[in-house]
N, C-alpha and C positions, 0 to 999 in steps of 0.2 A: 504494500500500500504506500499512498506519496503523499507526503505530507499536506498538500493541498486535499486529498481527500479527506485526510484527517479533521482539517479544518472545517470543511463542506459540510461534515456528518458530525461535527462536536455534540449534539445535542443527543445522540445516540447514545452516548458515552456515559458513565458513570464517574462523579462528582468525585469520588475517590481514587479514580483512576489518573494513571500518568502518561504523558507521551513521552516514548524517545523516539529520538530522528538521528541522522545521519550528517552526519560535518562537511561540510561547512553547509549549513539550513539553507533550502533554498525553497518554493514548491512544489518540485519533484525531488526534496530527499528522502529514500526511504523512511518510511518510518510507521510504528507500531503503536497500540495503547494496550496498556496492561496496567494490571496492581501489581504496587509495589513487595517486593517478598518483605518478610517482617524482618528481616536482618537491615531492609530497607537497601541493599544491593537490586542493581536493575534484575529484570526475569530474564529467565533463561531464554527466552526468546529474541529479546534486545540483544543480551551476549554473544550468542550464536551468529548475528546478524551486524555484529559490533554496532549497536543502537547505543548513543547516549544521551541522557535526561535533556529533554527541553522544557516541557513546562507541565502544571498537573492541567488535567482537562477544568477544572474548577476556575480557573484562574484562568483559559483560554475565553470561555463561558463568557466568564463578569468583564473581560476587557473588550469582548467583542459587542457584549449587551450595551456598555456605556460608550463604544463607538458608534454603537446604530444609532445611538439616541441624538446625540449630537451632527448626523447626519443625516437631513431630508431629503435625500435621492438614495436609489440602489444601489449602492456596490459590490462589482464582483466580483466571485471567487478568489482569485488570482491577489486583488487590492488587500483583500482582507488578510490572508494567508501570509504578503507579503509585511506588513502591518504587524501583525503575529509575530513575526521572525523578529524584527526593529523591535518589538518588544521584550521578546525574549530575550536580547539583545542586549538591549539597551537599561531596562528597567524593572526584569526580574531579579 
């Protein structure tokens, strides 16, 4: 999966759940959502796939909810996603 779909379907996701993605973020890097193991190391699946942590789905959620808000036109996919990244970026 690419991280723009991730982004596309965040609302699918569960609040507890994490993404990792693949470096350097772009919206085609790979990337996965999972729960964290309780050791709180990424899953096995991230590892396998050398995913690492970009942001919890909770925290994609509420930056993308307070972006819509502030924005009266549609934007898409790709703006968001990339927006997401500059986030994760920048001020997670």
């Amino acid at each position: 999966m690419k991280l723009i779909d991730v982004v596309k379907n965040i609302d699918n996701y569960d609040d507890e759940m994490t993404i990792y993605a693949a470096r350097p973020w772009s919206a085609t890097s790979e990337a996965v959502v999972e729960y964290e193991t309780s050791d709180g190391k990424p899953p096995e699946t991230a590892n396998k796939l050398e995913l690492g942590y970009f942001l919890e789905v909770f925290l994609v959620k509420e930056f993308i909810e307070g972006w819509n808000e502030n924005n009266s036109v549609h934007i898409d996919h790709e703006s968001v996603c990339k927006r997401v990244i500059e986030y994760a970026i920048n001020d997670a």
